[in-house]
C-alpha positions in Angstrom: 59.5 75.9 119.0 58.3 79.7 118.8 60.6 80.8 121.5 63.4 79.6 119.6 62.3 80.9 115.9 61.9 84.2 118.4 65.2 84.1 119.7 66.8 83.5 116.6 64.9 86.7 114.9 66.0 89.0 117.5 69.5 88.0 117.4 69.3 88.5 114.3 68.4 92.1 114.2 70.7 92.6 117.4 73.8 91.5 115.2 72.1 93.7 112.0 72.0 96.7 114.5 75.2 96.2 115.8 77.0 96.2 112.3 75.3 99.0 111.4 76.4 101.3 114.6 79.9 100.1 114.1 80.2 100.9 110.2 81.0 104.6 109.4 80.2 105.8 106.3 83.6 105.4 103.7 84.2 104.7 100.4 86.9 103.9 98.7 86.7 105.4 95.0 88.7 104.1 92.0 86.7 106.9 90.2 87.1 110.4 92.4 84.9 113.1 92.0 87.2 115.6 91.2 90.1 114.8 88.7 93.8 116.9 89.7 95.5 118.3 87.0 98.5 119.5 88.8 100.6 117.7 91.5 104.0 119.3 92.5 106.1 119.3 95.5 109.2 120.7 97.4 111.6 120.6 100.4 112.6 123.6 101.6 115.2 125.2 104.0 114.8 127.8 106.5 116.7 130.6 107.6 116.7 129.1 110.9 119.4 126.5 111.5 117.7 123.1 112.2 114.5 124.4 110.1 113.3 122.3 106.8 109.9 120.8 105.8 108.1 120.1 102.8 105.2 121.4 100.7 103.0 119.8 98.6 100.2 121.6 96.1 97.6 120.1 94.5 95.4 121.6 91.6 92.8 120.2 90.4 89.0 120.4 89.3 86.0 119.2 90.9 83.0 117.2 89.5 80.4 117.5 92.0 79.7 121.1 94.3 79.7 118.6 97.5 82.8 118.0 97.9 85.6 118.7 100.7 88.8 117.7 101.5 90.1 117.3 104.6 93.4 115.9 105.4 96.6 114.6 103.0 99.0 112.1 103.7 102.3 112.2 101.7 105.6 111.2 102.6 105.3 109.3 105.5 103.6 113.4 107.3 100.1 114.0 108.0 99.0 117.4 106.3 96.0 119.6 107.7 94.7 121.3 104.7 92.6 124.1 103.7 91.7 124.1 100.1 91.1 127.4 98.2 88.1 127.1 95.8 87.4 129.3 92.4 85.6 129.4 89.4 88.5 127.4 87.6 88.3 123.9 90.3 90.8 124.0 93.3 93.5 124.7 95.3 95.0 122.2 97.8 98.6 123.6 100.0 99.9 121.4 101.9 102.5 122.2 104.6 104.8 120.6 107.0 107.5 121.8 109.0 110.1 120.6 111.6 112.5 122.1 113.7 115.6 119.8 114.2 117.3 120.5 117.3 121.3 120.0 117.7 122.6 116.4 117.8 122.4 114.3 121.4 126.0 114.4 122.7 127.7 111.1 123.1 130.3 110.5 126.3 131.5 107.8 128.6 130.4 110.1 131.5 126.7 109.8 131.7 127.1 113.5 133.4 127.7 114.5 130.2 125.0 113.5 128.5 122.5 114.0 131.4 120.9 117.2 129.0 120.4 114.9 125.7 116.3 114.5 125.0 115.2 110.7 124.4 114.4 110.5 120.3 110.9 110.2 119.9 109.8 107.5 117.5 109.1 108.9 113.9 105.1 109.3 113.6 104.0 106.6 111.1 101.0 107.4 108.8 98.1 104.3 108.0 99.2 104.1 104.8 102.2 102.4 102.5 103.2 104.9 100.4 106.1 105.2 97.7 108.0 109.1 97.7 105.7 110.7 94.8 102.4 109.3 96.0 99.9 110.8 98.3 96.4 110.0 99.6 93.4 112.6 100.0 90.7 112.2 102.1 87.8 114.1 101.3 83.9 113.7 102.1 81.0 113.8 99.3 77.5 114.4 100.8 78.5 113.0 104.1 80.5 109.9 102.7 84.7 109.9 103.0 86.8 108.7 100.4 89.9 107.6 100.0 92.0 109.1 96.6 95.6 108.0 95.7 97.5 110.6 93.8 100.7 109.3 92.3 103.4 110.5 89.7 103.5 113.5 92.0 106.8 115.9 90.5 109.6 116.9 92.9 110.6 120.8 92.4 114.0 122.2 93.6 114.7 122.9 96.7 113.9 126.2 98.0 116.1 128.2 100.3 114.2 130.7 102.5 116.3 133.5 104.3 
């Protein structure tokens, strides 16, 4: 009867152990410890033909010194970000750029088309996300967190030379 009771006890803390190892430390706030004030972005054009990309910036300010940001997902893109702290709050730039190379040519002849590049499938991002919404991922004294931005305002297109 003891080696049972025993057996259940240590299975037990082998299943206790186990969840813990295989949960990492997230949280998902509906309250974020920072609040963002501004939320703008743009497409833009470059003077390379085939060059275009989109940037997003973020302004906000921060309720706690322990916090960093790390990555932004908007728009179905991946953003690595570097966030530019002051006295005021923050800073967050997002940019993301593609080079678009000329269209696949189409023929009957597959001699023809022997150059074309197979498409490669469009990268897909773990969120569902409308056009004006985003998510940040930032950390707070070791913990990461999840913070959706929406209602973010769509500026003109910008034409660089």
């Amino acid at each position: 009867m003891k080696s049972i009771q025993s057996i259940r006890v240590n299975l037990l803390f082998i299943f206790l152990f186990a969840m813990a190892l295989a949960c990492k430390p997230q949280i998902m706030a509906t309250s974020a410890p920072f609040d963002i004030d501004e939320k703008t972005y743009f497409h833009w054009v470059g003077g390379v033909q085939g060059t275009q990309g989109t940037t997003i910036n973020l302004v906000g300010r921060t309720k706690s010194l322990n916090v960093s940001f790390s990555k932004l997902y908007f728009q179905n893109n991946e953003y690595d970000i570097v966030p530019e702290f002051n006295s005021d709050g923050f800073v967050i730039r997002g940019n993301f750029s593609e080079f678009r190379k000329r269209d696949a040519e189409l023929d009957n002849d597959t001699a023809t088309e022997n150059g074309n590049e197979p498409v490669t499938p469009e990268k897909k991002i773990p969120f569902d996300l409308e056009d004006d919404e985003a998510i940040l991922l930032y950390t707070v004294n070791g913990l990461e967190g999840y913070h959706k931005i929406s209602g973010i305002k769509q500026l003109e297109k910008f034409y660089r030379p």
